[in-house]
C-alpha positions in Angstrom: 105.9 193.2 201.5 108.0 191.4 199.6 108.8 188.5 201.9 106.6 188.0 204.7 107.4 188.7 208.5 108.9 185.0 209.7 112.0 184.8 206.9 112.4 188.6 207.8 112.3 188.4 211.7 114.4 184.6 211.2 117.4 186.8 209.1 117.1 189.4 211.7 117.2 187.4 214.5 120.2 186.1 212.9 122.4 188.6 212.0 121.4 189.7 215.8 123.1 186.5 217.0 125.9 186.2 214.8 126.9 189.5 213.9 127.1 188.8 210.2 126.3 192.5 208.7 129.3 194.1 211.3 132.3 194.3 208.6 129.9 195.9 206.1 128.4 198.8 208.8 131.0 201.3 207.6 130.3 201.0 203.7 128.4 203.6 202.3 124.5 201.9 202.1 123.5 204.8 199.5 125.1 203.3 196.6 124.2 200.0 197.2 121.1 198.3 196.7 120.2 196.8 199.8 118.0 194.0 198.3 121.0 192.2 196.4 123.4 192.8 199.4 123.8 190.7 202.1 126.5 189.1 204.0 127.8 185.5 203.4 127.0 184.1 206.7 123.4 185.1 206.3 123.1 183.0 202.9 124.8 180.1 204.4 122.1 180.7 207.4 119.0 181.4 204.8 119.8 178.2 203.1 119.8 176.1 206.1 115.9 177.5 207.1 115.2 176.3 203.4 117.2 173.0 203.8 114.8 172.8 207.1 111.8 173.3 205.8 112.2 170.7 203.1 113.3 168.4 205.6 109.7 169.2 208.0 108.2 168.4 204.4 109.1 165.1 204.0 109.1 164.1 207.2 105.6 165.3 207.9 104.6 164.1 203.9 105.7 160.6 205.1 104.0 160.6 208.3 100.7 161.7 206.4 100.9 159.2 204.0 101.5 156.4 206.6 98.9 157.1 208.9 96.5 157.5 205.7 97.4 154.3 203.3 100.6 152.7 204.8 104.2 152.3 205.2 104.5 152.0 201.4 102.5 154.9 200.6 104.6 156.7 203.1 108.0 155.7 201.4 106.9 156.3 197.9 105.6 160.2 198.8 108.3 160.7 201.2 110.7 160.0 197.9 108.5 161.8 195.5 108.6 165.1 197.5 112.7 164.8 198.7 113.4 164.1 194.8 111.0 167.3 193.9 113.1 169.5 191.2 111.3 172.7 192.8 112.2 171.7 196.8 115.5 170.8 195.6 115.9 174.1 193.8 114.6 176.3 196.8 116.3 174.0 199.5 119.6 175.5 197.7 118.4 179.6 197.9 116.6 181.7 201.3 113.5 181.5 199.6 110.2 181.0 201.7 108.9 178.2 199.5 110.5 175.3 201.5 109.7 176.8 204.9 105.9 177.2 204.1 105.7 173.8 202.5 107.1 172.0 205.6 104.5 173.9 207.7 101.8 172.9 205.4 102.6 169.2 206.1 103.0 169.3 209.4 99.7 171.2 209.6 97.7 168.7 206.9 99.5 165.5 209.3 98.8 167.5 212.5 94.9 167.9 211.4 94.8 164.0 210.2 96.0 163.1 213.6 93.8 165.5 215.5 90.9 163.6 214.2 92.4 160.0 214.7 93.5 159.8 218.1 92.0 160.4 221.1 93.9 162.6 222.6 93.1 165.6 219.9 93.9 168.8 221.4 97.5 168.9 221.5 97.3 167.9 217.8 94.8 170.7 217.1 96.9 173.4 218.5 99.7 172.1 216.5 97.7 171.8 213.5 97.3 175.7 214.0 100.5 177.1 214.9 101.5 175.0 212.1 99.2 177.0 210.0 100.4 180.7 211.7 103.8 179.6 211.0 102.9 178.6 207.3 101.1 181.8 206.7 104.1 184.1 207.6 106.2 182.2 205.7 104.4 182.4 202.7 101.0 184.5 202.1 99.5 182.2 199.7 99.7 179.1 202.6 96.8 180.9 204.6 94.8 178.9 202.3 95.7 175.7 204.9 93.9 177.2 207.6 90.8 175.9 205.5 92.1 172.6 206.7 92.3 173.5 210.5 88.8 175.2 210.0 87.2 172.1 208.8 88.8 170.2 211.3 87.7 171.8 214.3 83.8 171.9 213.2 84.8 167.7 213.2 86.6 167.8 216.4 83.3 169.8 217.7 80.7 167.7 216.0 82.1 164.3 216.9 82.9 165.4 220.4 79.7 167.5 220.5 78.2 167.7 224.7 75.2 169.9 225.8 76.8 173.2 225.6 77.7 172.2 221.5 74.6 171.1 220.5 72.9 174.0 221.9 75.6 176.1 219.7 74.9 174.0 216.9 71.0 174.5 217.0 
């Protein structure tokens, strides 16, 4: 359990595609330690999911900010996160850190949206896959799915009809 099941099923899916781990198939695997081996393609591969995941972040960070306080607000945290010492640092290794923040904003933009326009549901499912995908990249970002929760008791209360409000009482 040391990385959770997206980064691992991402590296296998991978090396299934590209063949990266064939040259190293005949070495003997006992006297290495598989954790600190890996094939170069697959680090080139793992730091482009990280360079992705940073680049959801500040996309998704500047889209929150706008639709919350405006195009400057959007600029200024859009900078703030890209210029981040600890994104920049993780953009450069496979780690899960960038993956799970990118799905965290998209999920925090996708709930703001969900509950501003008035076409919600789309927004709402994406607000929760964005949240699935968050959680198996990194455990800890379950903790967003607070955010989806709260959101759909909104969604439900301010688009409450009979069948609601009998759930409700």
């Amino acid at each position: 359990y040391e990385n959770p099941s997206l980064l691992i099923y991402l590296d296998y899916v991978t090396d299934a595609l590209t063949g990266a781990d064939a040259s190293l198939r005949s070495l003997d695997w006992q006297s290495w330690n598989i954790r600190s081996l890996a094939p170069f393609p697959l680090y080139v591969i793992g730091r482009l999911y990280s360079a992705l995941g940073g680049v959801i972040a500040v996309a998704a960070t500047i889209a929150l900010a706008q639709r919350l306080k405006g195009p400057r607000a959007g600029e200024l945290a859009g900078w703030l996160l890209a210029l981040a010492p600890s994104l920049v640092q993780h953009g450069h290794y496979a780690t899960t850190s960038s993956l799970a923040a990118g799905f965290v904003a998209l999920c925090l933009w996708a709930c703001v949206q969900a509950l501003s326009v008035r076409r919600y549901s789309r927004f709402f499912v994406l607000a929760g896959i964005a949240a699935g995908l968050a959680t198996g990249s990194r455990y800890n970002a379950a903790a967003v799915s607070i955010a989806v929760f709260v959101t759909g008791l909104l969604l439900l209360w301010h688009h409450r009809s009979a069948l609601t409000r009998r759930v409700w009482l």
